[in-house]
PDB file with one MODEL, atoms N, CA, C and O in Angstrom:
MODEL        1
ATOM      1  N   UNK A   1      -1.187 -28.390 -20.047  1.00  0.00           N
ATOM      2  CA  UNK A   1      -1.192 -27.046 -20.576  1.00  0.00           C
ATOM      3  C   UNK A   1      -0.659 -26.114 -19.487  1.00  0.00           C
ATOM      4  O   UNK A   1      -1.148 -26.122 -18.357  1.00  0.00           O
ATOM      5  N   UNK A   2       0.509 -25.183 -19.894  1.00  0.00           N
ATOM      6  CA  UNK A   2       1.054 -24.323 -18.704  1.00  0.00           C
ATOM      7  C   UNK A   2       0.081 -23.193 -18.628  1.00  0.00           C
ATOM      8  O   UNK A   2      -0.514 -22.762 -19.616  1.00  0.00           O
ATOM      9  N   UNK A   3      -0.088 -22.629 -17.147  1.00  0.00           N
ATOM     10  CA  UNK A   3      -1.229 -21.993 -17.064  1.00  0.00           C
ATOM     11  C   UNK A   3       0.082 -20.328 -16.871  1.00  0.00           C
ATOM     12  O   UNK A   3       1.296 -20.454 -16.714  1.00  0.00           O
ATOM     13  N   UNK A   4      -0.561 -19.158 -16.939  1.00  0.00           N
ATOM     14  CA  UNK A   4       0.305 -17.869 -16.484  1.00  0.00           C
ATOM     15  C   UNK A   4      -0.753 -17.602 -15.865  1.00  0.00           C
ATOM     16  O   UNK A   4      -1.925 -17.909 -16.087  1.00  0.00           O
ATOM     17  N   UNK A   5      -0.039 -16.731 -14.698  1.00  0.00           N
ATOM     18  CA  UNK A   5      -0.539 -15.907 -13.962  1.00  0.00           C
ATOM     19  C   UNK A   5      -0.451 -14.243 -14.497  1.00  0.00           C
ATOM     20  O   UNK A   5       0.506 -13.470 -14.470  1.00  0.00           O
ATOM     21  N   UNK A   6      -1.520 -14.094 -14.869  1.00  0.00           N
ATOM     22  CA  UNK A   6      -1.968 -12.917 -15.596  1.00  0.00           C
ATOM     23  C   UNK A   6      -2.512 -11.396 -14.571  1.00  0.00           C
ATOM     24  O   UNK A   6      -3.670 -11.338 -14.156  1.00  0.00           O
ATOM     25  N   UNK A   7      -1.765 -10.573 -14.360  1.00  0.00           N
ATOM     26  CA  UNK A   7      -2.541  -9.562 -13.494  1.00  0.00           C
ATOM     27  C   UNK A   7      -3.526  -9.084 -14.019  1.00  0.00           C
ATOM     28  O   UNK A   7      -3.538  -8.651 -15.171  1.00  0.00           O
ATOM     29  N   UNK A   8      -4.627  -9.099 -13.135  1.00  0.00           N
ATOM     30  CA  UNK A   8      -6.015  -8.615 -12.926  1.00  0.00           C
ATOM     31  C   UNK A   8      -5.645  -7.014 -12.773  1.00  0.00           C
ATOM     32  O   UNK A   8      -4.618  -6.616 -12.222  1.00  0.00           O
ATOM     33  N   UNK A   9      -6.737  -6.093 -13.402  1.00  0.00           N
ATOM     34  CA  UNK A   9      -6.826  -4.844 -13.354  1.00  0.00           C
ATOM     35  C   UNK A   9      -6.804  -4.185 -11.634  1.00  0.00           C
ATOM     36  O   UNK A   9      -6.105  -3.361 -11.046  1.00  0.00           O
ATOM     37  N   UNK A  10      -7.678  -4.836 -11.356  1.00  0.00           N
ATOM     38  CA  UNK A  10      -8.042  -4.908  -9.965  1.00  0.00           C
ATOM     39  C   UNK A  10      -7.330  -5.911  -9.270  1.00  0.00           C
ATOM     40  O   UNK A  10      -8.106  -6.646  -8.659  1.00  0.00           O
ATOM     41  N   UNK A  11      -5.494  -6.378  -9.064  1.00  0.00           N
ATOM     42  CA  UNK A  11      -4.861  -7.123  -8.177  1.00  0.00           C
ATOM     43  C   UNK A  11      -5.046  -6.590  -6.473  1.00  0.00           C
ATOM     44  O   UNK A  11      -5.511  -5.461  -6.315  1.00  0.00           O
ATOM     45  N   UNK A  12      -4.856  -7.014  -5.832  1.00  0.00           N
ATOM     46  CA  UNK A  12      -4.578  -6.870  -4.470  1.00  0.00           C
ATOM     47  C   UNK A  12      -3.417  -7.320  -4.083  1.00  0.00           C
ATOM     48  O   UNK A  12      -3.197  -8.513  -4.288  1.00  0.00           O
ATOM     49  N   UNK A  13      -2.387  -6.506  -3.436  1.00  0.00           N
ATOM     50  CA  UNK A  13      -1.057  -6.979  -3.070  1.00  0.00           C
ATOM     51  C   UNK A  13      -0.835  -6.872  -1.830  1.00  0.00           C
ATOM     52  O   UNK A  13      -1.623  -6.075  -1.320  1.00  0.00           O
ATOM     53  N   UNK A  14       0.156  -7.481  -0.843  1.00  0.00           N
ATOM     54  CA  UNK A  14      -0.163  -7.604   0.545  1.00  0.00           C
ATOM     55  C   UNK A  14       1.567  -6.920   0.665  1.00  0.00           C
ATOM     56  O   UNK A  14       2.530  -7.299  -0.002  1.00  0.00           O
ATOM     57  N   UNK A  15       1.552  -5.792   1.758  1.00  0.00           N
ATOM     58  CA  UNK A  15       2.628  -5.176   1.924  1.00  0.00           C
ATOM     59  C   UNK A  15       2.293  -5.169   3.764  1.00  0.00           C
ATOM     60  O   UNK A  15       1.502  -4.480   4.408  1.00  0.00           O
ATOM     61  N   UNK A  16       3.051  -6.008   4.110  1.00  0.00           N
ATOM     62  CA  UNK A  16       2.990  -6.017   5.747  1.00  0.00           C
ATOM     63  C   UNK A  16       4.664  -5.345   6.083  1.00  0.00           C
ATOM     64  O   UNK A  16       5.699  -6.011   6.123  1.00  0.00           O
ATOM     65  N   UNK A  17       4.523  -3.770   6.308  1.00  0.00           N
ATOM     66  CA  UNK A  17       5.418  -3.070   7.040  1.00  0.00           C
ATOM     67  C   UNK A  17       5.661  -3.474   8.148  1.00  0.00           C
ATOM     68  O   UNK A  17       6.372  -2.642   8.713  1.00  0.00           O
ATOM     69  N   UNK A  18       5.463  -4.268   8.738  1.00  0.00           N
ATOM     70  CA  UNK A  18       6.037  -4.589  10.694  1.00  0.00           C
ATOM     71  C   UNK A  18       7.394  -5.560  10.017  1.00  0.00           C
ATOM     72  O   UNK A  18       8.449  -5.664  10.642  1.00  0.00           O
ATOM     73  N   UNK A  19       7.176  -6.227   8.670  1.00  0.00           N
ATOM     74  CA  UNK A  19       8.450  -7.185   8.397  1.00  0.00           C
ATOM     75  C   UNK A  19       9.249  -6.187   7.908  1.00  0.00           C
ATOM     76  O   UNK A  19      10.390  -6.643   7.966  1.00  0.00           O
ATOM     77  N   UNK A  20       9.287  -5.027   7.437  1.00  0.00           N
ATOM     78  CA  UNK A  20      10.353  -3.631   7.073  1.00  0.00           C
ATOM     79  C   UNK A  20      11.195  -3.174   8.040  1.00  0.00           C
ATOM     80  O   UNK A  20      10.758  -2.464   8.945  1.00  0.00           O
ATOM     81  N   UNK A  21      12.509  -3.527   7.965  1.00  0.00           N
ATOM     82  CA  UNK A  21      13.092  -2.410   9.248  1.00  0.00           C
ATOM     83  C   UNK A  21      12.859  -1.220   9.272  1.00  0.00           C
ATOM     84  O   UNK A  21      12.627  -0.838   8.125  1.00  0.00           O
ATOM     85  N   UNK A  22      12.789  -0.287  10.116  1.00  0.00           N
ATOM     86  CA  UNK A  22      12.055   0.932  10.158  1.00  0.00           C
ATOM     87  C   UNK A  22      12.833   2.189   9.240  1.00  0.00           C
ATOM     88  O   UNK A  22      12.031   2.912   8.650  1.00  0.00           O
ATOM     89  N   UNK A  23      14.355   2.545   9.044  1.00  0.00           N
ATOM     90  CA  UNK A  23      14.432   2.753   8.663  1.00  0.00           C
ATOM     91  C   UNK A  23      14.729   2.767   7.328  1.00  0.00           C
ATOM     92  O   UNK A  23      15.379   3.705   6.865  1.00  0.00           O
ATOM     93  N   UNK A  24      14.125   1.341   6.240  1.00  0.00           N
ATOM     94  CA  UNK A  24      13.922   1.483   5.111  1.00  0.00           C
ATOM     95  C   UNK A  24      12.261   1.141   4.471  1.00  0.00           C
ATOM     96  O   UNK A  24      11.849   0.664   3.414  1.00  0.00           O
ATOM     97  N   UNK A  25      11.564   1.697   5.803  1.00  0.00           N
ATOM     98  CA  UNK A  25      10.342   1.662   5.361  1.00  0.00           C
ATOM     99  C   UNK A  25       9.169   2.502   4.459  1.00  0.00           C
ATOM    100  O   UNK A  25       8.193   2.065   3.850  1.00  0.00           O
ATOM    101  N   UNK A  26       9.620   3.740   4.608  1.00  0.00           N
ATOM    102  CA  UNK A  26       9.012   4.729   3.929  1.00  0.00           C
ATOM    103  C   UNK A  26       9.353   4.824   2.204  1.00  0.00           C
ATOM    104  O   UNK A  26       8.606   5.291   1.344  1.00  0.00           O
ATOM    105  N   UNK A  27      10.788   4.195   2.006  1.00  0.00           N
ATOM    106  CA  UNK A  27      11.470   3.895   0.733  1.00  0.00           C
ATOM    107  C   UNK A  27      10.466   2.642   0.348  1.00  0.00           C
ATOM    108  O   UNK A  27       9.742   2.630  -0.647  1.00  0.00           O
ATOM    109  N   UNK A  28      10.551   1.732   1.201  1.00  0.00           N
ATOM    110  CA  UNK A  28      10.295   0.722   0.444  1.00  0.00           C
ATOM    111  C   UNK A  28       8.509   0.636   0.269  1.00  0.00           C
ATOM    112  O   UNK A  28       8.144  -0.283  -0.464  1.00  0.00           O
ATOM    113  N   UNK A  29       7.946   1.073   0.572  1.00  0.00           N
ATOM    114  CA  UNK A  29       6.492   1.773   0.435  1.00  0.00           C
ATOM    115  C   UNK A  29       6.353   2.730  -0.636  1.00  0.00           C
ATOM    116  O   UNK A  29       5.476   2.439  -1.449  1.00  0.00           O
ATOM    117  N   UNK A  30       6.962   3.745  -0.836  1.00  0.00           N
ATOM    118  CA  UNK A  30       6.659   4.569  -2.038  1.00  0.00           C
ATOM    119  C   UNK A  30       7.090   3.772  -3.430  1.00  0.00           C
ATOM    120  O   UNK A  30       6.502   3.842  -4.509  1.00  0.00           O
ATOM    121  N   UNK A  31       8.470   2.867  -3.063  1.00  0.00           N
ATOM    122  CA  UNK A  31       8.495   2.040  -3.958  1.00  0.00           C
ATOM    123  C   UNK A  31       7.620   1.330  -5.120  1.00  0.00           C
ATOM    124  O   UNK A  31       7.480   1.424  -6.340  1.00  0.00           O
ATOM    125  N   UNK A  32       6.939   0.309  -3.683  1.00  0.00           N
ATOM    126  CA  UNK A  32       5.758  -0.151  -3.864  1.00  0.00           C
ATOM    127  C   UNK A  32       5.353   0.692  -4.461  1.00  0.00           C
ATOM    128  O   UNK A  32       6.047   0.912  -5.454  1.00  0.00           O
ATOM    129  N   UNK A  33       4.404   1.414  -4.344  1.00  0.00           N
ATOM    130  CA  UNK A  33       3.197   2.649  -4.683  1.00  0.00           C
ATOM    131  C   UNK A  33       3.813   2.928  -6.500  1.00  0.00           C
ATOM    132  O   UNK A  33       3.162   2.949  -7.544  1.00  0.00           O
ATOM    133  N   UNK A  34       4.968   3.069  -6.308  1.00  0.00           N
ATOM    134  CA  UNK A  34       5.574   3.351  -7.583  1.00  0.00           C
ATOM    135  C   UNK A  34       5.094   2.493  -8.296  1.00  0.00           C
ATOM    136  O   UNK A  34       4.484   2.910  -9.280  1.00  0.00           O
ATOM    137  N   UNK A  35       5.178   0.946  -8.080  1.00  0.00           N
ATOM    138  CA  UNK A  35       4.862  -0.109  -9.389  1.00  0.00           C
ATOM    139  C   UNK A  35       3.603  -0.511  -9.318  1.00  0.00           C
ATOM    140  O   UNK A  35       3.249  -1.421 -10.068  1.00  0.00           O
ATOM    141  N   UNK A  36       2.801  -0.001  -8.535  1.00  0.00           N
ATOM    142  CA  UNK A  36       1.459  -0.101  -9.061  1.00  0.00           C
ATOM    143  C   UNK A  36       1.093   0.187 -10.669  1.00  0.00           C
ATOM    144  O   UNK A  36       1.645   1.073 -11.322  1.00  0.00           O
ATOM    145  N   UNK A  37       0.140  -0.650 -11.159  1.00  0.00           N
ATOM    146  CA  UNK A  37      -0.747  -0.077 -11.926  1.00  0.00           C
ATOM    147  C   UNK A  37      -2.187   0.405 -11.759  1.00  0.00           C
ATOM    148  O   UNK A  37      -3.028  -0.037 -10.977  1.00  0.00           O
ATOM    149  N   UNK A  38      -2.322   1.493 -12.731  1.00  0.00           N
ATOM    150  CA  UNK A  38      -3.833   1.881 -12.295  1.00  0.00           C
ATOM    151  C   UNK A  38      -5.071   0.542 -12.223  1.00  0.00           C
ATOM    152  O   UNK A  38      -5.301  -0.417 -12.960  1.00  0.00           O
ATOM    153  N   UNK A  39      -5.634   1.008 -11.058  1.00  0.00           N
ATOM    154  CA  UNK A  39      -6.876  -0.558 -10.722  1.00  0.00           C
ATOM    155  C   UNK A  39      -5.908  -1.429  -9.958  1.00  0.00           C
ATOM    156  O   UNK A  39      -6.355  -2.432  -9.401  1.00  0.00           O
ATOM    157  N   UNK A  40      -4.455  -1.100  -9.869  1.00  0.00           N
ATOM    158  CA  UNK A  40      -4.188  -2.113  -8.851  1.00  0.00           C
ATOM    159  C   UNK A  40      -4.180  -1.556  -7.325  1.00  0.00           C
ATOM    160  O   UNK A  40      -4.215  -0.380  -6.964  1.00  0.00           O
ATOM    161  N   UNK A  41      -4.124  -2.713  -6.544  1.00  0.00           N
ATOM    162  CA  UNK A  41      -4.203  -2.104  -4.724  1.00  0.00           C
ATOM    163  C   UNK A  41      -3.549  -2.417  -3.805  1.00  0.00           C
ATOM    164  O   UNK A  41      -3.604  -3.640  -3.676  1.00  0.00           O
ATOM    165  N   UNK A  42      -2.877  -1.909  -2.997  1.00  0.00           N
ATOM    166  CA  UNK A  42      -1.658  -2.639  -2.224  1.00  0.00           C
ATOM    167  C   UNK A  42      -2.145  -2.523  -1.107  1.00  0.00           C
ATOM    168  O   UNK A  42      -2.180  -1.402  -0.600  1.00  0.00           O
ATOM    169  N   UNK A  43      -2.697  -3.743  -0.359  1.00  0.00           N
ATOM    170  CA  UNK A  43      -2.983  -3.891   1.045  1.00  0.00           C
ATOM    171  C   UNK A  43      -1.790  -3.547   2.230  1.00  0.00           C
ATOM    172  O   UNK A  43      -0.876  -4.362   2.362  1.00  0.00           O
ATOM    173  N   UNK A  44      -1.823  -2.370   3.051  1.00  0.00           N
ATOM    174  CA  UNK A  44      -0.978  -2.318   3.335  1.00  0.00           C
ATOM    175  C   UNK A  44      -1.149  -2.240   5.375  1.00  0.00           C
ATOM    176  O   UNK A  44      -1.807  -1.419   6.013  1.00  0.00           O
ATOM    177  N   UNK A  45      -0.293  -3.408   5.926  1.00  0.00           N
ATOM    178  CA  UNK A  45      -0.354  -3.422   7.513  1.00  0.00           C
ATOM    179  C   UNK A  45       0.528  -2.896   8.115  1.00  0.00           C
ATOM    180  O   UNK A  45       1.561  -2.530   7.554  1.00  0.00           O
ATOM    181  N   UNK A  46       0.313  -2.750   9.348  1.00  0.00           N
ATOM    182  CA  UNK A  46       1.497  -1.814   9.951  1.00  0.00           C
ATOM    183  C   UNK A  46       0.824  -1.655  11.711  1.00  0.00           C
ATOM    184  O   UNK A  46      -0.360  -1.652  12.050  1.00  0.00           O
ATOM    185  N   UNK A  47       1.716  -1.568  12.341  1.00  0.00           N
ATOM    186  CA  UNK A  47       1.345  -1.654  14.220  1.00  0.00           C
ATOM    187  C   UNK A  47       0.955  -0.283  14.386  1.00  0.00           C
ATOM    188  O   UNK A  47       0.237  -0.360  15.383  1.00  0.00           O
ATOM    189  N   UNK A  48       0.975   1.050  14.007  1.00  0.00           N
ATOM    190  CA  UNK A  48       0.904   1.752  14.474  1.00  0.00           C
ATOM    191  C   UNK A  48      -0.388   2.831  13.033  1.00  0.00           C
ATOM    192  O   UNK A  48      -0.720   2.356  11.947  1.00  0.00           O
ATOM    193  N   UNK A  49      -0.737   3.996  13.470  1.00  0.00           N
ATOM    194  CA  UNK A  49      -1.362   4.840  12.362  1.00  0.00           C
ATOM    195  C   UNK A  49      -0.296   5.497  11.639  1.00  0.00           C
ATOM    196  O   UNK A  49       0.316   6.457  12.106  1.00  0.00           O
ATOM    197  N   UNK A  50      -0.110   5.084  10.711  1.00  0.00           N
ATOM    198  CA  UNK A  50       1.000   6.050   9.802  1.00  0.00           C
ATOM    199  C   UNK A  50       0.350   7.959   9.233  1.00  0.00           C
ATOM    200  O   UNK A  50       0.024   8.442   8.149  1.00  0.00           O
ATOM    201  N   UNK A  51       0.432   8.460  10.551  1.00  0.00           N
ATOM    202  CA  UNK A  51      -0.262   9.519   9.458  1.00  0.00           C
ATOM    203  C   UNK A  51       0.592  10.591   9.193  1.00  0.00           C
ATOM    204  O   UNK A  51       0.151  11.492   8.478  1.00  0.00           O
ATOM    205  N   UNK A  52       2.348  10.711   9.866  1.00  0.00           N
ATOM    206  CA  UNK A  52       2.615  11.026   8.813  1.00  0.00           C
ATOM    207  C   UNK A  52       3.041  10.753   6.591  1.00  0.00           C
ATOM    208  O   UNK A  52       2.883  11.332   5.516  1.00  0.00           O
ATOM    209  N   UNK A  53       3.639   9.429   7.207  1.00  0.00           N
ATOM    210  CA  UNK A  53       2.997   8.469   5.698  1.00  0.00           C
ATOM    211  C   UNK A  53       1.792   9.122   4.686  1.00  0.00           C
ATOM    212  O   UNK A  53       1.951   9.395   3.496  1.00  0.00           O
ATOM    213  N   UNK A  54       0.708   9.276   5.374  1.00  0.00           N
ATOM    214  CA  UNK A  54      -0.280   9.593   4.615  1.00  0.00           C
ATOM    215  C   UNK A  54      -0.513  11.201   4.117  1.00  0.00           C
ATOM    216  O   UNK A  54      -1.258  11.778   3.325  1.00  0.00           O
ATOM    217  N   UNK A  55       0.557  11.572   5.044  1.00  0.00           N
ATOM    218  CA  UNK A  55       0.098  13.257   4.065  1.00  0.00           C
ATOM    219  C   UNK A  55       1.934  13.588   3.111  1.00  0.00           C
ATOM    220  O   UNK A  55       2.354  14.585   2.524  1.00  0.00           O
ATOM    221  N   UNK A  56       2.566  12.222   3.376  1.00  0.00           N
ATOM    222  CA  UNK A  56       3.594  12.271   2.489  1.00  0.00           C
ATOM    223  C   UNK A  56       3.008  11.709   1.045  1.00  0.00           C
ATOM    224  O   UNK A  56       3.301  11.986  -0.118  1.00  0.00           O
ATOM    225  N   UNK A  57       2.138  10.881   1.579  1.00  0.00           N
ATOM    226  CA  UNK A  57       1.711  10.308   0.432  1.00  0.00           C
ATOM    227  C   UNK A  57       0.711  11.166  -0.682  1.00  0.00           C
ATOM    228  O   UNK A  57       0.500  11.088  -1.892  1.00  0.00           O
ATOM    229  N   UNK A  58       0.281  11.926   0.314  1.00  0.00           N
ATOM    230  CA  UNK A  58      -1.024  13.541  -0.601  1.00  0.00           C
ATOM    231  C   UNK A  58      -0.352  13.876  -1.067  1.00  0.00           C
ATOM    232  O   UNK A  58      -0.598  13.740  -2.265  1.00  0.00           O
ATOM    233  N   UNK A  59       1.071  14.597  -0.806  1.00  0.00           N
ATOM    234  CA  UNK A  59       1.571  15.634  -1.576  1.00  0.00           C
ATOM    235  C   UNK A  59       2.367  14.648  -2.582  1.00  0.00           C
ATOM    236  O   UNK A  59       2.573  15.225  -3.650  1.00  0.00           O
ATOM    237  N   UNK A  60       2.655  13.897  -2.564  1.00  0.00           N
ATOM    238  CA  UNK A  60       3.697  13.341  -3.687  1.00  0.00           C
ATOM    239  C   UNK A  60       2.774  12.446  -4.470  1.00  0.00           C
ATOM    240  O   UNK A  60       3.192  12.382  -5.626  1.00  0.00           O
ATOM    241  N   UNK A  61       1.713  11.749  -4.304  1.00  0.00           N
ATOM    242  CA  UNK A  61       0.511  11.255  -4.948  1.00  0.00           C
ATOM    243  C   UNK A  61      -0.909  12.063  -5.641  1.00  0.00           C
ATOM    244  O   UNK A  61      -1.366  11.977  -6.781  1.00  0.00           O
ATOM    245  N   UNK A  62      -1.283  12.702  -4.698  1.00  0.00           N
ATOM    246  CA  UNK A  62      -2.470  13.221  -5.096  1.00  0.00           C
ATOM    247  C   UNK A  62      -3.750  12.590  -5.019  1.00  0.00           C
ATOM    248  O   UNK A  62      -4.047  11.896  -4.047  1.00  0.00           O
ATOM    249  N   UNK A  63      -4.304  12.728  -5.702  1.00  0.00           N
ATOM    250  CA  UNK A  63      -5.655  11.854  -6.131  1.00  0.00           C
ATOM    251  C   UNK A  63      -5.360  11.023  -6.969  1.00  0.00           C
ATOM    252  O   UNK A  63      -6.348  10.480  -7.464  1.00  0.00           O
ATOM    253  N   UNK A  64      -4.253  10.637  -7.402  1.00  0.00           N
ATOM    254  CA  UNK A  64      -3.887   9.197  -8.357  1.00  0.00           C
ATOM    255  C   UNK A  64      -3.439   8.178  -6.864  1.00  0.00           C
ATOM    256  O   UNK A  64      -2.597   7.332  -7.164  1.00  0.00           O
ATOM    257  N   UNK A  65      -3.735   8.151  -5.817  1.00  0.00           N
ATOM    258  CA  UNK A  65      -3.537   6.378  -4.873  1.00  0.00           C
ATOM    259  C   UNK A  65      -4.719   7.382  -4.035  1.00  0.00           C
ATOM    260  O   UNK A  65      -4.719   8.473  -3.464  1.00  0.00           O
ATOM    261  N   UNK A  66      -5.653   6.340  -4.331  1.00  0.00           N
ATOM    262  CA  UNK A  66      -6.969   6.026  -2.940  1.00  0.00           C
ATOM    263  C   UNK A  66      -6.293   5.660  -1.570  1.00  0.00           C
ATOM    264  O   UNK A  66      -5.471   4.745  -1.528  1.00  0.00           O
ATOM    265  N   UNK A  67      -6.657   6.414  -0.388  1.00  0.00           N
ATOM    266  CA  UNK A  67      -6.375   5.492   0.347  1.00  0.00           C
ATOM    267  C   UNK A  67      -7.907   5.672   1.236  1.00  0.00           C
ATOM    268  O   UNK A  67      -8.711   6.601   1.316  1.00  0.00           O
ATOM    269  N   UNK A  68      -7.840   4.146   1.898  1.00  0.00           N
ATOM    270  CA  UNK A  68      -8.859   3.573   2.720  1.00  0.00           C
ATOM    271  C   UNK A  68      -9.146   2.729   3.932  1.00  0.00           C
ATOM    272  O   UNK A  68      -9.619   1.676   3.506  1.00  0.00           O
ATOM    273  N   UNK A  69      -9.077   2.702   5.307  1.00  0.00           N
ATOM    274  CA  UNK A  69      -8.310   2.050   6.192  1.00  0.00           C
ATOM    275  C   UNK A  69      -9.706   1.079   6.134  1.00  0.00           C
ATOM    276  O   UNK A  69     -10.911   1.333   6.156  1.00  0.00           O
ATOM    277  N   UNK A  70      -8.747  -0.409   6.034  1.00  0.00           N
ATOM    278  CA  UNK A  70      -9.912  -1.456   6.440  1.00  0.00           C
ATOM    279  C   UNK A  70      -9.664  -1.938   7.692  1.00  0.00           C
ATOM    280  O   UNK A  70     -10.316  -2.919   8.049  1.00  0.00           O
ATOM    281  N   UNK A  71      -8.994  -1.540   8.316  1.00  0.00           N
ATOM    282  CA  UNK A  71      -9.078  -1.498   9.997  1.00  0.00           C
ATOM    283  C   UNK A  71      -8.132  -0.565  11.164  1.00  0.00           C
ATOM    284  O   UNK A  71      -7.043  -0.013  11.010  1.00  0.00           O
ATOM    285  N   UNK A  72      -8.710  -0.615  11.942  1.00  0.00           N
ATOM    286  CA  UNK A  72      -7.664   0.610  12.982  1.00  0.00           C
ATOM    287  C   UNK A  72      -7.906   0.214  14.072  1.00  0.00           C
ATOM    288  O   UNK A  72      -8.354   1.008  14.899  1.00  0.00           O
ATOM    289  N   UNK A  73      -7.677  -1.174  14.417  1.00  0.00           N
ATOM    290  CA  UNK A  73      -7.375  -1.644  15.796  1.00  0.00           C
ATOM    291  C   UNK A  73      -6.195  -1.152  16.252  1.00  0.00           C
ATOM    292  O   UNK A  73      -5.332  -0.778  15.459  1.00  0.00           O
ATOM    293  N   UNK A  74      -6.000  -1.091  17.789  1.00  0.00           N
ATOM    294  CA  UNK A  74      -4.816  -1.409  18.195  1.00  0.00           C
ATOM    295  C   UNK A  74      -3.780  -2.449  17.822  1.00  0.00           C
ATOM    296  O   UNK A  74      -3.942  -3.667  17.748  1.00  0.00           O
ATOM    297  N   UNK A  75      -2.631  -1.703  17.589  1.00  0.00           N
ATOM    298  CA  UNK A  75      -1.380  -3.008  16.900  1.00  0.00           C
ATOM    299  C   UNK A  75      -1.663  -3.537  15.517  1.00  0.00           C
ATOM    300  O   UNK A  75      -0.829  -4.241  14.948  1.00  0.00           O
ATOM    301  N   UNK A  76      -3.008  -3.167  14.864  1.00  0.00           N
ATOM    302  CA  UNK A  76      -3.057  -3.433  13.751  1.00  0.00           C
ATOM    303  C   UNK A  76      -3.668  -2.558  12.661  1.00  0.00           C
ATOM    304  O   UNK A  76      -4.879  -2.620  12.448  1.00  0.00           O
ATOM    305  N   UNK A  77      -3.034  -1.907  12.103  1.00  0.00           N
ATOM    306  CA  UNK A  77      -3.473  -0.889  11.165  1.00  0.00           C
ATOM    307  C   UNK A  77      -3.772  -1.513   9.801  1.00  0.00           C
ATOM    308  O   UNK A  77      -2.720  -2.055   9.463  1.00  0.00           O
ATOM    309  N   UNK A  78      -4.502  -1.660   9.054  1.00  0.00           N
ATOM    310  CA  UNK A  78      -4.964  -1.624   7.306  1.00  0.00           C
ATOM    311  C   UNK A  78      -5.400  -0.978   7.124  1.00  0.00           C
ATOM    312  O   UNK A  78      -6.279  -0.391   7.755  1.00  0.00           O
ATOM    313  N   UNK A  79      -4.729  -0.718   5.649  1.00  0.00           N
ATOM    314  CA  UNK A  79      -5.162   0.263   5.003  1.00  0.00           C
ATOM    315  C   UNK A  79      -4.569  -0.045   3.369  1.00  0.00           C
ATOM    316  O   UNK A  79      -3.437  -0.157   2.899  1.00  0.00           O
ATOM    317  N   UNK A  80      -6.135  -0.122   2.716  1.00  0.00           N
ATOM    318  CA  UNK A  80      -5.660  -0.176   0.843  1.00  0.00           C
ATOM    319  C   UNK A  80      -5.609   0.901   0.470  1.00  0.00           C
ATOM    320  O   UNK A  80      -6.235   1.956   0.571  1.00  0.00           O
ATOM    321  N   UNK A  81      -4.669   0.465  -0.043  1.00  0.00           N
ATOM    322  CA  UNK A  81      -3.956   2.022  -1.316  1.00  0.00           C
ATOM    323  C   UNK A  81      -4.039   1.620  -2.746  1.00  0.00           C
ATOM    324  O   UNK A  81      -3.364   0.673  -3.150  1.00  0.00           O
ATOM    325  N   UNK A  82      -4.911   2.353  -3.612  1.00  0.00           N
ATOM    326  CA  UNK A  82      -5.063   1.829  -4.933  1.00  0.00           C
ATOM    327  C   UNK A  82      -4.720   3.030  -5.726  1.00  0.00           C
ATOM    328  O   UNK A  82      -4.642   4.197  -5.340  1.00  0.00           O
ATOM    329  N   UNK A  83      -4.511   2.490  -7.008  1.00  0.00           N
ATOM    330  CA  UNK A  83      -4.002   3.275  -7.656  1.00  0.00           C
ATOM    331  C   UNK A  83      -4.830   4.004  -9.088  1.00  0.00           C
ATOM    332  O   UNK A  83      -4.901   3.568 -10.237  1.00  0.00           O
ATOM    333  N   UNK A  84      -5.272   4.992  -8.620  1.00  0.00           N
ATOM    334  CA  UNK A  84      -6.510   5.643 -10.133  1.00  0.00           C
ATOM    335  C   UNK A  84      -5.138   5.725 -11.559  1.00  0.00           C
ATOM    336  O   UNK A  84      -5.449   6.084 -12.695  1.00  0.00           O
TER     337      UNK A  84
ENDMDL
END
C-alpha cells in the first residue's frame, strides 16, 4: 500500500541560512515565510542574531509569523517562525 506524506497543521521545517549565500538570503527567507501555512513553523539557523531580519519581518508580517528563539548561543542562532 503506497503511503503519502500528508502535511501536519503543525509541520516543522528546517531552514539553515549559513547554507544561503548572503546576498540571497533575506529573499530566500521571506520566501520561505511566504509558503507557510497557518500552524506551520519554519525552524530557522543562522551564525549570527538577525535582528535586523526581525523587525523586517514585524513590519511586513505582523502578528500573522510568531517568532521565538530556541537558542542564542554563540555561532548558533534558532529561532521558530510560525505562522498564525
Amino acid at each position: 500500500m503506497a503511503q503519502f506524506n500528508i502535511l501536519q497543521p503543525e509541520a516543522i521545517y528546517p531552514f539553515d541560512a549559513r547554507c544561503v549565500a548572503k546576498r540571497f538570503r533575506h529573499a530566500a527567507i521571506f520566501g520561505a515565510l511566504d509558503a507557510l501555512n497557518p500552524g506551520e513553523t519554519m525552524h530557522f539557523m543562522n551564525d549570527h542574531d538577525p535582528l535586523p531580519l526581525l523587525e523586517q519581518m514585524r513590519q511586513r508580517y505582523g502578528e500573522t509569523v510568531e517568532i521565538k528563539y530556541v537558542s542564542r548561543e554563540p555561532e548558533l542562532i534558532a529561532i521558530n517562525f510560525t505562522r498564525r
